[in-house]
N, C-alpha and C positions, 0 to 999 in steps of 0.2 A: 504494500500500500504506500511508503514512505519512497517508495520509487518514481511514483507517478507525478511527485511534489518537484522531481527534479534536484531534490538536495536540498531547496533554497532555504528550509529551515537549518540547514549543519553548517553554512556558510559561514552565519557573522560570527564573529567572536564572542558576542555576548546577544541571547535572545531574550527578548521582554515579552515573557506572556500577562500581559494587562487583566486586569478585574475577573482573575480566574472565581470559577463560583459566580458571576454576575447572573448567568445564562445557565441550567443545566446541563450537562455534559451523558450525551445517550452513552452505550454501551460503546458503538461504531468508534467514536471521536473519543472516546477512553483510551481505545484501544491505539488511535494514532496516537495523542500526547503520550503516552506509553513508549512506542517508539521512538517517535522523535527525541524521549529525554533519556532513553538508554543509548541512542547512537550518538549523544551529544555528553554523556559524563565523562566521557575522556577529552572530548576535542574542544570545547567551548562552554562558557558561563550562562547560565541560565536566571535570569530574574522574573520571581511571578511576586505580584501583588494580586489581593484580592481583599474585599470590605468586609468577608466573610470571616468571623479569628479563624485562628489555625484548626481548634480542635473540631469544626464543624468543614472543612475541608472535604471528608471523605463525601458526606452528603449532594457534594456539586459533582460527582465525578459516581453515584450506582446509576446503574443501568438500572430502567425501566422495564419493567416482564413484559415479555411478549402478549 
């Protein structure tokens, strides 16, 4: 799936994921920030903000049942 993105997330040196948690996150889009942040823990800085505190984090990121 992270192939079809063309890489353009592994690029910069540092990625800002802005107002994680703002919007719901389905299972699908789990599944990419999943990769994009396992192929990016060696090579590049990740910065996420979000309005949500930390300990409710998991909440923006379950999948929904079919």
């Amino acid at each position: 799936m992270l192939e079809q993105t063309g890489n353009v997330y592994l690029k910069p040196s540092l990625l800002q994921l802005d107002e994680l948690g703002y919007l719901s996150i389905n299972k699908h889009g789990a599944d990419l920030l999943f990769q994009v942040v396992t192929a990016r823990h060696e090579s590049g800085s990740i910065r996420i903000t979000s309005i949500r505190p930390f300990r409710n984090w998991a909440g923006a990121l379950k999948s929904t049942p079919p």
